[in-house]
Each structure stands twice: as structure tokens, then as C-alpha cells.
N, C-alpha and C positions, 0 to 999 in steps of 0.2 A: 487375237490369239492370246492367250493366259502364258503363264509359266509351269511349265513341261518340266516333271521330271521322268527324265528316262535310263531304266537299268539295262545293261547292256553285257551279254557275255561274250568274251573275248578269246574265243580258245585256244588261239596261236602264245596269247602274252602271259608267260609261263620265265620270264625272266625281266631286267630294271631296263635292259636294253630296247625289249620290245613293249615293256610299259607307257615308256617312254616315245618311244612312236604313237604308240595309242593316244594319248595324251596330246602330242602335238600334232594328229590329224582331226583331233577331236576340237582344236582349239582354232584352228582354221576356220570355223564355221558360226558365221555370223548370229549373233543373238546368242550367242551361249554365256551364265554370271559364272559358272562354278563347274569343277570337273575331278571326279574323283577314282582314283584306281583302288583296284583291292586283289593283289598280286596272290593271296593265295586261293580268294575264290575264282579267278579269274573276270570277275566283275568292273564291268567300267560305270559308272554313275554321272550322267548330266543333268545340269540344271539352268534352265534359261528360254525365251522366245526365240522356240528354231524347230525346225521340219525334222520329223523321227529318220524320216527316208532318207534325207540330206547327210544326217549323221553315220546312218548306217552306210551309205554310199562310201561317205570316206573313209571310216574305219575299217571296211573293206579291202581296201588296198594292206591296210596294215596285218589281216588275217581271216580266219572264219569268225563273223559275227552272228551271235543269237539274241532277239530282242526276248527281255527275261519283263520285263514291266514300264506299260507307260502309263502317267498318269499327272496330276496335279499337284504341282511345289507343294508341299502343308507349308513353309518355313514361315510365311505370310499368314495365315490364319496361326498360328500360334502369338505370334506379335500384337494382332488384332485382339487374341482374347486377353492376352496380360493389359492391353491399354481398356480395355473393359473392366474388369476387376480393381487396377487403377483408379478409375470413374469412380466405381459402386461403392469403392471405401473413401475415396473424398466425397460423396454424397451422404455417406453413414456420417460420414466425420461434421458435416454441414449438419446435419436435422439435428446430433446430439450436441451441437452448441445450442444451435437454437433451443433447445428444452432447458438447456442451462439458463440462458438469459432471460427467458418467461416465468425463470423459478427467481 
């Protein structure tokens, strides 16, 4: 299984107290790196190797949950393409020595 990120509305957590719960029922579940609220969309945001159901199940408890998006971390493929670019310009940076020293 990849890394999951999953958007999650939260419609009961409308104050810090019930964020707050949210957050630490969300944290209870195994495989999750990162966890983010957003008090005024009512949005909960996870990210990590963990079952969407599993999350939903417990955040449950905490109020009416709505799955808003699931899908694949990008945070990894962004890293990936900066150590690409990286490459391309030390390999620019290599061939235009080389033409230096043949000159």
C-alpha cells in the first residue's frame, strides 16, 4: 500500500475543543506521518499508510464524518522531481567542463 492522503469533513468540529478530539482520534491509528485540521473549513487532512475505513471509523466517534477526497501523497513525487533537476544541472554542469578542456 502507497501513502494515502485522505480529506475528510468533519461537521461536528466547529470549535479547538472538538478539533482537538478529532486530531487525537485520528492519531490513534496506526500508519498515519502527518495530520492536519482546518477549523474553518471544517476539514480534517491525513497523510500516511492507513485504511480510509479505519480512519473514518474512529473519527466517528468524534462526530458526522464526510470522506471529501482520497488519493496519493504528491509530497514524494515533488522531492523526486527537485533531485531530478538536481541531476540535469550537474550533468549540464559536467559536459560544459568537458568542452572547456577539449578547448
Amino acid at each position: 500500500m502507497a501513502q494515502q492522503k485522505v480529506v475528510l469533513k468533519v461537521l461536528t468540529m466547529t470549535d479547538e475543543k472538538t478539533k482537538q478530539k478529532a486530531i487525537e482520534a485520528a492519531a490513534d491509528i496506526f500508519g498515519i506521518d502527518s495530520i492536519a485540521a482546518d477549523l474553518k473549513d471544517q476539514k480534517l487532512t491525513v497523510v500516511g499508510m492507513m485504511d480510509t475505513v479505519a480512519v473514518v471509523k474512529k473519527l466517528k466517534k468524534v462526530g458526522k464524518v464526510d470522506i471529501v477526497s482520497v488519493g496519493p501523497a504528491k509530497e514524494e513525487k515533488k522531492e523526486e522531481k527537485k533531485d531530478e533537476k538536481k541531476d540535469e544541472k550537474k550533468e549540464g554542469e559536467k559536459k560544459e567542463e568537458k568542452k572547456e578542456d577539449k578547448k
